[in-house]
VOTI-530903 format. One line per 4 residues: number of its first residue (from 1); their letters; for each residue x, y, z of C-alpha. Coordinates in steps of 0.5 Angstrom, whole numbers, padded with zeros to 4 digits. Last residue first. Example, Ala and Ser with C-alpha at 12.3 -4.5 7.8 and 13.67 -1.06 7.14 Angstrom:
BEGIN
2) SA) 0027:-0002:0014 | 0025:-0009:0016
END
This chain:
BEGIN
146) XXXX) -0029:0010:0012 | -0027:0013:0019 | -0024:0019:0019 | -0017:0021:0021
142) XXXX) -0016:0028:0024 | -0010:0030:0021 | -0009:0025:0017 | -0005:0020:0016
138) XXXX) -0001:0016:0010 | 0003:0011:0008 | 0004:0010:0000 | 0004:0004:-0004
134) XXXX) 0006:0005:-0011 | 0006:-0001:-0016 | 0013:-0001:-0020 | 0014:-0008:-0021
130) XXXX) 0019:-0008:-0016 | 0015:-0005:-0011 | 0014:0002:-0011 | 0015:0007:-0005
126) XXXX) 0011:0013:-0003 | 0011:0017:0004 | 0005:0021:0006 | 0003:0027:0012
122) XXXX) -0005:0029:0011 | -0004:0035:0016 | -0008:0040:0011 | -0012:0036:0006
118) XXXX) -0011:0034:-0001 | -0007:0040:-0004 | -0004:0040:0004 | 0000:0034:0002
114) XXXX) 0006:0033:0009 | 0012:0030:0007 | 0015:0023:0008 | 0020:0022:0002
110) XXXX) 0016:0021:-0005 | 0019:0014:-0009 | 0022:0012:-0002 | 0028:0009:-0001
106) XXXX) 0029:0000:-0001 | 0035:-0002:0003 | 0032:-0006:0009 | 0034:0001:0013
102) XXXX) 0031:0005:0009 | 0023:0001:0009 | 0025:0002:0017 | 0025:0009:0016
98) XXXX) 0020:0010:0012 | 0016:0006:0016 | 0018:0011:0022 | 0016:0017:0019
94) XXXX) 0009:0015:0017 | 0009:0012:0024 | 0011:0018:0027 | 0005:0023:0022
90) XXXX) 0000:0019:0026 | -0006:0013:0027 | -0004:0010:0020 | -0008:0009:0013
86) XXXX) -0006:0005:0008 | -0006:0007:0000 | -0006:0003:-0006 | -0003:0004:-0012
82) XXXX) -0005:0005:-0020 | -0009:0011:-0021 | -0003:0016:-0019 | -0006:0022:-0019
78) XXXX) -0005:0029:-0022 | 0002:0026:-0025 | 0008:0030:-0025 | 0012:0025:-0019
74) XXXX) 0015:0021:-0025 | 0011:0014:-0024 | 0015:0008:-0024 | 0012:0004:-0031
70) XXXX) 0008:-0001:-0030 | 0007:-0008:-0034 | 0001:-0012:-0033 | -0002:-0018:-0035
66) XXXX) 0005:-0023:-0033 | 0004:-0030:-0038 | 0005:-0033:-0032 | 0001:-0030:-0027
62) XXXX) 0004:-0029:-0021 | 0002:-0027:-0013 | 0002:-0022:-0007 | -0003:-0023:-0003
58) XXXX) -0005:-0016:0002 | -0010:-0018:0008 | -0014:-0012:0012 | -0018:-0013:0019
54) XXXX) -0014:-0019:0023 | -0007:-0015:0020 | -0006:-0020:0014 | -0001:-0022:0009
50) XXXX) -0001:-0027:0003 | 0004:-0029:-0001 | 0004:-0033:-0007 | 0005:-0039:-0013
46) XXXX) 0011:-0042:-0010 | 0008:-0042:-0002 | 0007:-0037:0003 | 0001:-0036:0006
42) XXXX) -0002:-0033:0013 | 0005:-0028:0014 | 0004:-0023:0019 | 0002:-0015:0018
38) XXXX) 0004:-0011:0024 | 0006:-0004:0020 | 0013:-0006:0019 | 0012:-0013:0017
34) XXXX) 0007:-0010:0012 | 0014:-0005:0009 | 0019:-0011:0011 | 0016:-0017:0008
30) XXXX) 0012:-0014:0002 | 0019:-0012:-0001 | 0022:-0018:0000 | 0017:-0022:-0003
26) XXXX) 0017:-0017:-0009 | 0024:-0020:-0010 | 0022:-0028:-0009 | 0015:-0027:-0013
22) XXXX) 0018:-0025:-0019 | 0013:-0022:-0023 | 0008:-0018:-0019 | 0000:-0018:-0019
18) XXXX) -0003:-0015:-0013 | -0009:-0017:-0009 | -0012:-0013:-0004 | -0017:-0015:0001
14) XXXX) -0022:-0013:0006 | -0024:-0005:0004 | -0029:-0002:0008 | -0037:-0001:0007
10) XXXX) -0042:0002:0013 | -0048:0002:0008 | -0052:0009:0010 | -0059:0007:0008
6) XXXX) -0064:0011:0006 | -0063:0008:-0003 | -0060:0002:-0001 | -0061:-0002:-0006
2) XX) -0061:0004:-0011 | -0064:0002:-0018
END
């Protein structure tokens, strides 16, 4: 039963929450990357982290005993399943971020290159978190609106 059925619902995502396993290592990852896209710490406390940019929040906690355990993908995957992607305005803050996130000492899993398999113009940079969760940056050409 479709409640909507002659209705587009204009829906978008407001949260995230990401499991990790030490929360002061994975802090520091999420500091720097989020950090660099704008993102400002809402909470901090012992058992989390939460980031928001007005329209988006990431938290980051742990759970003992820890659910998950990830492997690093190996780049042979058709699609990463596990990770989460941020959409910017333009290829310049793709690079840049992945400059900033070096300069904090974390290197990209996949560098900053375009993906013309997806889409023409669709530029990414890919890092994993301490506990192997992807998060990739990326743009379009022309970005769409959800």
């Amino acid at each position: 039963m479709t409640m909507f059925s002659n209705k587009q619902v204009e829906a978008t995502v407001g949260h995230v929450g990401i499991e990790v396993t030490n929360l002061a290592r994975s802090e520091k990852f999420y500091k720097a990357l989020l950090g660099a896209l704008g993102f400002n710490v809402i909470m901090d406390t012992e058992d989390g982290v939460g980031f928001s940019n007005q329209n988006f929040s990431v938290w980051v906690s742990t759970l003992s005993p820890s659910r998950v355990k990830r492997a690093a993908p190996t780049g042979e995957e058709f699609v990463v399943a596990d990770h989460l992607a941020i959409l910017v305005q333009d290829k310049e803050t793709v690079y840049g971020i992945e400059a900033e996130m070096k300069k904090n000492g974390f290197e990209a899993l996949f560098p900053c290159e375009e993906h013309p398999q997806f889409e023409p113009g669709y530029y990414a940079v890919s890092f994993c978190d301490p506990d192997n969760y992807v998060i990739e940056i990326y743009t379009r050409e022309k970005p769409h609106r959800f």
